[in-house]
N, C-alpha and C positions, 0 to 999 in steps of 0.2 A: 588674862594678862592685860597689863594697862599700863600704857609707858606716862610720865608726867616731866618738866620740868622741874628743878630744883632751885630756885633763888636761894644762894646762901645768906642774903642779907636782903630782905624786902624794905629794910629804910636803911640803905648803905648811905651817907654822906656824898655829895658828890666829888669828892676826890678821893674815891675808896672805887673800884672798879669791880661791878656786879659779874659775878660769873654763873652759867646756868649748865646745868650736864643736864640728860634725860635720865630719869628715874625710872626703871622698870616696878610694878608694885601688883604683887600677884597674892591670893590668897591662899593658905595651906591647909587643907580639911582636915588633914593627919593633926595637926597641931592646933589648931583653932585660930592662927595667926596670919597677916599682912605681911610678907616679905617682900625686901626693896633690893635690888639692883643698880648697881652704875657701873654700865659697860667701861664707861672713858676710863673708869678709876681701877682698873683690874678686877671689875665687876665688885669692888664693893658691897658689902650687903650687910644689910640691918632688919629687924623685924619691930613689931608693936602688935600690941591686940587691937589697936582701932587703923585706921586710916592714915590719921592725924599723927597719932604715936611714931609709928613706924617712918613717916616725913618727918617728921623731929628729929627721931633718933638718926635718921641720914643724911639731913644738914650738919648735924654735931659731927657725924663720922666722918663728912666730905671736908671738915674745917679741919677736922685733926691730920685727915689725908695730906692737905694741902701745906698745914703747919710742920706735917716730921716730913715732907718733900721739900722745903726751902729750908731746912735745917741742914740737910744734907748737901745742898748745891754750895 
């Protein structure tokens, strides 16, 4: 298991405010897959076949988290 940070925007503007969760990112033998975690976010989770995929796929999911969360307020 291997926790990472998440930057949802590595070239955010500077008046756009960078937010980072830790990413849990674990491998699953059963599946041949990279599983990701975000405790902050109700534990969150995305998968990918590489690395890279599955941190992609969980920026996209942290953006969406955060976009139907201020729809709501």
């Amino acid at each position: 298991m291997r926790s990472q940070s998440c930057p949802l925007s590595p070239e955010a503007p500077s008046t756009v405010a960078v937010r980072r969760f830790k990413v849990v990112l674990e491998w699953d033998r059963d599946e041949s897959l990279w599983l990701t975690y975000v405790p902050a976010l109700n534990h969150l989770s995305t998968y990918g076949e590489t690395k890279e995929s599955a941190l992609a796929e969980t920026r996209e999911a942290i953006l969406g988290y955060i976009e139907a969360a201020q729809k709501e307020a």
